[in-house]
C-alpha positions as a Markdown table, in Angstrom:
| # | Residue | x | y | z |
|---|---|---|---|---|
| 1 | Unk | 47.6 | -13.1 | -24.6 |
| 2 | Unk | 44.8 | -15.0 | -26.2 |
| 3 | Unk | 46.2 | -18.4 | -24.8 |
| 4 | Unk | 45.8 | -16.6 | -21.3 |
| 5 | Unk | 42.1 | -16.3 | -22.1 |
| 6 | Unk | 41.5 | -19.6 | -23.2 |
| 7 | Unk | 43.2 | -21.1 | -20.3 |
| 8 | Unk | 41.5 | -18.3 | -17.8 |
| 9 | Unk | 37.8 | -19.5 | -18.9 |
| 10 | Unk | 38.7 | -23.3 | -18.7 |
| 11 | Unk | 39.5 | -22.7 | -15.2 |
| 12 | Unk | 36.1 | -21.4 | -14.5 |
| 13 | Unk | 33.5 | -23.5 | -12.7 |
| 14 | Unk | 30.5 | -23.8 | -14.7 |
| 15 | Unk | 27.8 | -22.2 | -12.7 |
| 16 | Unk | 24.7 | -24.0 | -11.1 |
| 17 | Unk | 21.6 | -22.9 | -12.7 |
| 18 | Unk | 18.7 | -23.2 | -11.1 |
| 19 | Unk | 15.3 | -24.7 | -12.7 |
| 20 | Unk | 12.9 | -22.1 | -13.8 |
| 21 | Unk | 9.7 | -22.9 | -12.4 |
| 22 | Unk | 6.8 | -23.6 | -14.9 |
| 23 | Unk | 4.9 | -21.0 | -16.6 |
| 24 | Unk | 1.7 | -23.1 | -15.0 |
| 25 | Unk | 3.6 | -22.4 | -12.1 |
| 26 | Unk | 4.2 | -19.2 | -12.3 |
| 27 | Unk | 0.6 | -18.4 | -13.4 |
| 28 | Unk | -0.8 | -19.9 | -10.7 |
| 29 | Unk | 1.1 | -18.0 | -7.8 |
| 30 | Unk | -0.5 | -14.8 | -6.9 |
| 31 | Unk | 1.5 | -12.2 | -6.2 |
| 32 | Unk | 1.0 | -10.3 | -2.8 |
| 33 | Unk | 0.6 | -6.6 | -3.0 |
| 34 | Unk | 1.0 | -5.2 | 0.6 |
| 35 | Unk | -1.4 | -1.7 | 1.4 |
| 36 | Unk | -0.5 | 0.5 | 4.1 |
| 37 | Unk | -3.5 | 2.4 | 4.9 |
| 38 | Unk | -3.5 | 5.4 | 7.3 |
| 39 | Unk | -7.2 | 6.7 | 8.6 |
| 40 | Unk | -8.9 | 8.1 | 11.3 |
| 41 | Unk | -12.6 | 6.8 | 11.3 |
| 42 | Unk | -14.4 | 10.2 | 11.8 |
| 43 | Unk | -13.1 | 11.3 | 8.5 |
| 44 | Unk | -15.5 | 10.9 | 5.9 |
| 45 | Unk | -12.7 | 10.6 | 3.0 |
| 46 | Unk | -11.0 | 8.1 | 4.8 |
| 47 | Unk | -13.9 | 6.1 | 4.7 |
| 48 | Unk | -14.5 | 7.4 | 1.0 |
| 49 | Unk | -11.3 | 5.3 | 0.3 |
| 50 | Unk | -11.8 | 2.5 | 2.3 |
| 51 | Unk | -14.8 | 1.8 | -0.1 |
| 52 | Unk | -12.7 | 2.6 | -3.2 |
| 53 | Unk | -10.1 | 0.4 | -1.9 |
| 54 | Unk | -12.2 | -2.6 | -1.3 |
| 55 | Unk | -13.9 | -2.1 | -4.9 |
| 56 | Unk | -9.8 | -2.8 | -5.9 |
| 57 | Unk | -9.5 | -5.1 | -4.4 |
| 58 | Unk | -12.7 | -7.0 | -5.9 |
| 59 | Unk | -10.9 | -6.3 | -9.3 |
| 60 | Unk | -8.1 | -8.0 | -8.8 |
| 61 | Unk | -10.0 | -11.1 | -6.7 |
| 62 | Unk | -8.0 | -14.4 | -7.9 |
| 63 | Unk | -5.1 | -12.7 | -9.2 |
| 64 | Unk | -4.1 | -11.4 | -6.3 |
| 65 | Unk | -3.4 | -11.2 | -2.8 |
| 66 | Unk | -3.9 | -8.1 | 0.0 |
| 67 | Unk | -1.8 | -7.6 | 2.5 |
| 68 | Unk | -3.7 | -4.7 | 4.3 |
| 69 | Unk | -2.0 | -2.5 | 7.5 |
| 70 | Unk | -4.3 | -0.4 | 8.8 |
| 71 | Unk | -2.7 | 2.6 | 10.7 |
| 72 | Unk | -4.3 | 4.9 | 12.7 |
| 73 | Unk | -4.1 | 8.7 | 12.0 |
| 74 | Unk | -6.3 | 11.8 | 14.3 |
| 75 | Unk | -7.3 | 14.5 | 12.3 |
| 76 | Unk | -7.5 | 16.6 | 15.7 |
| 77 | Unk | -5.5 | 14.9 | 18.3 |
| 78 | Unk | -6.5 | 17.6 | 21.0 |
| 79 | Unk | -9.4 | 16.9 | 20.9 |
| 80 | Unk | -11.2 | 15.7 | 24.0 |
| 81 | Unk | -13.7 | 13.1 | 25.2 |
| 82 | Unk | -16.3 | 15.8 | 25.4 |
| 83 | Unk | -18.7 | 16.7 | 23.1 |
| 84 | Unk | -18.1 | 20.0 | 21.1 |
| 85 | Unk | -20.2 | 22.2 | 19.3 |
| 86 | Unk | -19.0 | 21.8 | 15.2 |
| 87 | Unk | -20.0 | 24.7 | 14.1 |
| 88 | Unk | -18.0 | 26.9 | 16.5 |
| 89 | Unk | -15.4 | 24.6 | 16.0 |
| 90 | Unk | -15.4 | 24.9 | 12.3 |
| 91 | Unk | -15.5 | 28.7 | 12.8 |
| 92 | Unk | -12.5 | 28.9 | 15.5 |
| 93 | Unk | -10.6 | 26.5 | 12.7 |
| 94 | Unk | -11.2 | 28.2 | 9.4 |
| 95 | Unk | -12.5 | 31.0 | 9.8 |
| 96 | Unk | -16.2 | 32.5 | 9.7 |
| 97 | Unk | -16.4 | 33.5 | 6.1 |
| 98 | Unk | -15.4 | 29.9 | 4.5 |
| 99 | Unk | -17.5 | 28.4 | 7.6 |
| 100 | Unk | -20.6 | 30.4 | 6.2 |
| 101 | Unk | -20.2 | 28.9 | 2.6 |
C-alpha cells in the first residue's frame, strides 16, 4: 500500500508556481474600493453624506482609489413640475400634529 503512494506522488507534475510580486510592489498598488451611492438632490441627508463621503475619501487620499456610481433615487416620484405649497404638503403626508412640531 505504501509503495502505491510513493509511486502515486512521483507521478505527479510538480506545479507551476507563480512569482509573488514584491512587497514594494504590493505597497505601492492601491487598492480600488468601488461606492455605489443612491441620492436624490432635494434631500438634504443625501447631500449630508455626499459631504461625509468626500471627507472619506480625503482620508484615505494615496492609499486608495474611488470608484464612485452615483444612482439616482426620488424621494416623491409623483411629484410634478409645479410648484407646491410644503407645508400643506408636509401636513397631507404626516399628518398635522407631527407637522406642527
Amino acid at each position: 500500500m505504501l509503495h502505491k503512494a510513493v509511486s502515486h506522488l512521483k507521478s505527479l507534475q510538480p506545479v507551476t508556481r507563480l512569482r509573488p510580486r514584491s512587497l514594494a510592489a504590493m505597497a505601492a498598488a492601491k487598492p480600488t474600493i468601488k461606492v455605489d451611492v443612491v441620492s436624490d438632490v432635494v434631500c438634504p441627508w443625501c447631500y449630508v453624506g455626499k459631504r461625509r463621503l468626500e471627507k472619506a475619501m480625503q482620508q484615505f487620499e494615496g492609499k486608495a482609489q474611488f470608484d464612485v456610481h452615483w444612482l439616482p433615487f426620488q424621494l416623491n416620484p409623483a411629484a410634478g413640475p409645479e410648484a407646491i405649497n410644503k407645508l400643506q404638503y408636509y401636513n397631507d403626508k404626516f399628518g398635522p400634529a407631527r407637522t406642527a412640531q
